[in-house]
N, C-alpha and C positions, 0 to 999 in steps of 0.2 A: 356697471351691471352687465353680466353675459346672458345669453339665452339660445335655445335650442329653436331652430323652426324648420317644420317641417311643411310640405307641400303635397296637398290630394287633390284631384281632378275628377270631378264626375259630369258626365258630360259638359257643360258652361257654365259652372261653378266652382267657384275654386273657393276651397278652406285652408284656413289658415291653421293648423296644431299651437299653439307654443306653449314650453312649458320655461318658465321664467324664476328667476328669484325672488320672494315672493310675490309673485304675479298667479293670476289666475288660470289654469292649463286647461287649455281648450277654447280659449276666449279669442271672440273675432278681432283682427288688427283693424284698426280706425285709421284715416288717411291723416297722414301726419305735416305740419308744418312746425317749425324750429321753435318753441317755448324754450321761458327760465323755470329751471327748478329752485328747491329755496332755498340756495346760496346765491342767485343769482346769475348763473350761468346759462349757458345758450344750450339745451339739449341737443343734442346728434344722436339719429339713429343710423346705424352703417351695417349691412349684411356684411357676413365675410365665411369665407374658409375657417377650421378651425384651427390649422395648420399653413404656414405660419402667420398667416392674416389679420385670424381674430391674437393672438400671443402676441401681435406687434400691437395691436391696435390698445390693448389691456396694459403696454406699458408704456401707450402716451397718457390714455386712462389715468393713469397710478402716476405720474415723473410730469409731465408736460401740459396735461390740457387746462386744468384748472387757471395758470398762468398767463394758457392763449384766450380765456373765456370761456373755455365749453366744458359739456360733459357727455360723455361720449356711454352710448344704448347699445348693446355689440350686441348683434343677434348671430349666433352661428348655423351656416350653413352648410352640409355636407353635399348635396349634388350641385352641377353647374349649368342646371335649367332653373331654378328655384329665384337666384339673387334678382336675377336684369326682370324677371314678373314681379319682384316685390317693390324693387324700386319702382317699376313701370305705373303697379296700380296703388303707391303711394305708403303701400304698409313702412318702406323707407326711407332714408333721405338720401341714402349714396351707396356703395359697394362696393368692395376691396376683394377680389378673386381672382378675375379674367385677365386677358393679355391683350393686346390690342387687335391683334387679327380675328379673335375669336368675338370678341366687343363688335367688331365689324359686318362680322357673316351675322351674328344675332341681329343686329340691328339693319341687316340687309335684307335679313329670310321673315324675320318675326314684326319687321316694324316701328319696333322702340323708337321713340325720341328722346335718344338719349346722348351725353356730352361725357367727355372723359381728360384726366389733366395727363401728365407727362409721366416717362418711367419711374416706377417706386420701385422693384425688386426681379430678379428674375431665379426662375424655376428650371435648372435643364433637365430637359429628359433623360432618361437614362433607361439602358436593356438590359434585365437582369437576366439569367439563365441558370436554374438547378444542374442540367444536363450538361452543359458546356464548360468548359473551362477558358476557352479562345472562342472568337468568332469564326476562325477560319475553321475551327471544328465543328462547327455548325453543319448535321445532315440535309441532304436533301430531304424536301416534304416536310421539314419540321415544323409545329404550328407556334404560331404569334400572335397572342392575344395582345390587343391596343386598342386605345381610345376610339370613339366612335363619330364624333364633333368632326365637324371639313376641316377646321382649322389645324389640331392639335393631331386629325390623323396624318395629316402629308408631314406633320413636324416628324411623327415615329418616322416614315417612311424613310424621310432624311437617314434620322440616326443608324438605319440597317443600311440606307447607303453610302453612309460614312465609316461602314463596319466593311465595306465591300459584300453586301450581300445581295445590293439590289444596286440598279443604276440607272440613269438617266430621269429622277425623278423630278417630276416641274409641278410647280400651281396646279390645284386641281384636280391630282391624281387621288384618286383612293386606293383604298384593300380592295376592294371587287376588281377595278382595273388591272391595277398592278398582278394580282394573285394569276390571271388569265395569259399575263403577256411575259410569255418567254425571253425577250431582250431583254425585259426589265427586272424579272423573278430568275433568273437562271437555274437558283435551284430549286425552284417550283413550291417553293413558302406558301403554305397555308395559314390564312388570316381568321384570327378569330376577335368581332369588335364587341365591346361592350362599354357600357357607360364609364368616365375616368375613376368616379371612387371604387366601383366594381373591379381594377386593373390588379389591384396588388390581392385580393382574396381568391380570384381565380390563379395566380402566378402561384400564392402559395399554398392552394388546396387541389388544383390540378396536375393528376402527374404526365398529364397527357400536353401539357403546354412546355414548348421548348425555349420561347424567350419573351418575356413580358416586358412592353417599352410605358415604362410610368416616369409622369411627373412629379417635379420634386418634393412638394406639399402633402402628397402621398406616399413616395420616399419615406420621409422624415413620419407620418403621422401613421405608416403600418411598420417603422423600424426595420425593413429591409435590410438586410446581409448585405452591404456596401461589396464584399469578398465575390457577393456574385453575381457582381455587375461587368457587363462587357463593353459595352463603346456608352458614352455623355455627350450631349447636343455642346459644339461650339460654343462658349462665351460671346467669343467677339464679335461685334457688326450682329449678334444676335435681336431680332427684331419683335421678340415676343416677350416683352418688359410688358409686368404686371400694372396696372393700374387705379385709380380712384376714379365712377363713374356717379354719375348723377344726371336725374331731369332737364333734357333740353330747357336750358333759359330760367334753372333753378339753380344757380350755383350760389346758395344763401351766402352770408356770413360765415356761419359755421362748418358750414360745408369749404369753403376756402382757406378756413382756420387750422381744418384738415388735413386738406392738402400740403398746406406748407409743414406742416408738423411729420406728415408721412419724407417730406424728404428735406428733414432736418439733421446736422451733423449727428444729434443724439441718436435717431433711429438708424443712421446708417451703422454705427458702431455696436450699436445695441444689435443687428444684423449677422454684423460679421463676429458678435463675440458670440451670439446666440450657435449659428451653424458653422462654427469656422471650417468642416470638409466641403464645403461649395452646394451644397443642396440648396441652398439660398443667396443669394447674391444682390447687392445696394445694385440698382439700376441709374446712380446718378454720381 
């Protein structure tokens, strides 16, 4: 089963939206621990991306899980504040979105106790450009709208200085640093940050944006013009492999039944036949 959820904030209150299949929409999420349903099987609930996340997670669903024991609750999620508070406050049992640096700084800034297993898939970033044809045609002052997270902005920053646009970029740096500092911005790149699923709606309803750096779950899930893409984040020695997270000192049964199924020969194959132009990539 798939479902949609969504996440509202009113002052120290958090609601839970979800509209489910036959489930009831609007109904509060209960803190969950692993039951059988009646086949017998070990329930899993796992947050994920809808792209390509929850689509991998739907075809161990349908092909594999029954086999390993479980049956797998996919809740889809579009933003990437939403998954690590649901597992946090138990609405699930695990989460399949984030990459490990980004797992890091959440669980550095926010506090989670949370655990994570090893590479399942990796995402490159990629810079697309309406305006541009080359990077090196890139004007001065031009603006670049990117992610907004510590993690996944210094990743853009990379890609525009693997384009030669920017340089000397280290740990740490942001758009507000960088944008200010002449050695690093040379041609004086204006940044524009917004949240990641926000990246590809502003790229393609702004005419005033000159190169949008989105990741690849995004890519693939707003159908971007691959044509007007200018530089792609490195593969190799790549350190931003997507992962499976769950509750410090919760790694049930099923939740490890998971894991090993997420980096099973079938899912890898299943991977590369799904995106064979590299928007997604086996991390293992």
């Amino acid at each position: 089963m798939r479902r949609k959820l969504a996440l509202a904030l009113t002052g120290v209150a958090t609601l839970f939206a979800l509209t489910a299949c036959g489930g009831n929409a609007g109904a509060p999420a209960a803190s969950t621990a692993e039951t059988g349903n009646a086949s017998g099987l070990t329930v899993v609930k796992v947050g994920a991306s809808p792209v390509p996340h929850a689509r991998i997670l739907e075809y161990i669903d349908e092909n594999l899980a029954a086999k390993a024991g479980i049956d797998l609750d996919i809740t889809e999620i579009d933003d990437y504040q939403t998954p690590n508070l649901a597992l946090s406050d138990k609405s699930i049992d695990a989460n399949f979105f984030q990459h490990v640096p980004f797992f890091d700084e959440q669980v550095a800034s926010k506090g989670y106790e949370l655990e994570h297993g090893t590479g399942i898939l990796l995402e490159p970033l990629t810079a697309f450009s309406k305006k541009y044809a080359e990077a090196s045609a890139v004007e001065d002052g031009a603006t670049v709208v990117l992610m907004n997270d510590p993690s996944n902005q210094v990743r853009g920053l990379r890609v525009l200085e693997g384009a030669g646009l920017l340089s000397g970029i280290v740990d740490g740096d942001s758009a507000l640093s960088v944008e200010s500092d002449a050695a690093k911005n040379p041609k004086g790149l204006k940044f524009q940050e917004v949240n990641a699923e926000q990246v590809p709606k502003f790229y393609q309803e702004d005419p005033n944006i000159g190169l949008a750096i989105v990741n690849g779950n995004y890519i693939v899930q707003a159908k971007l013009n691959k044509d007007e893409a200018l530089a792609v984040e490195p593969v190799k020695d790549n350190p931003n492999a997507n992962i499976l997270a769950w509750r410090a000192g919760e790694k049930t049964e099923g939740v490890t039944k998971l894991d090993e199924l997420l980096h099973s020969d079938e899912v890898r194959d299943y991977i590369e036949t799904t995106w064979p132009e590299g928007d997604v990539i086996p991390a293992f």
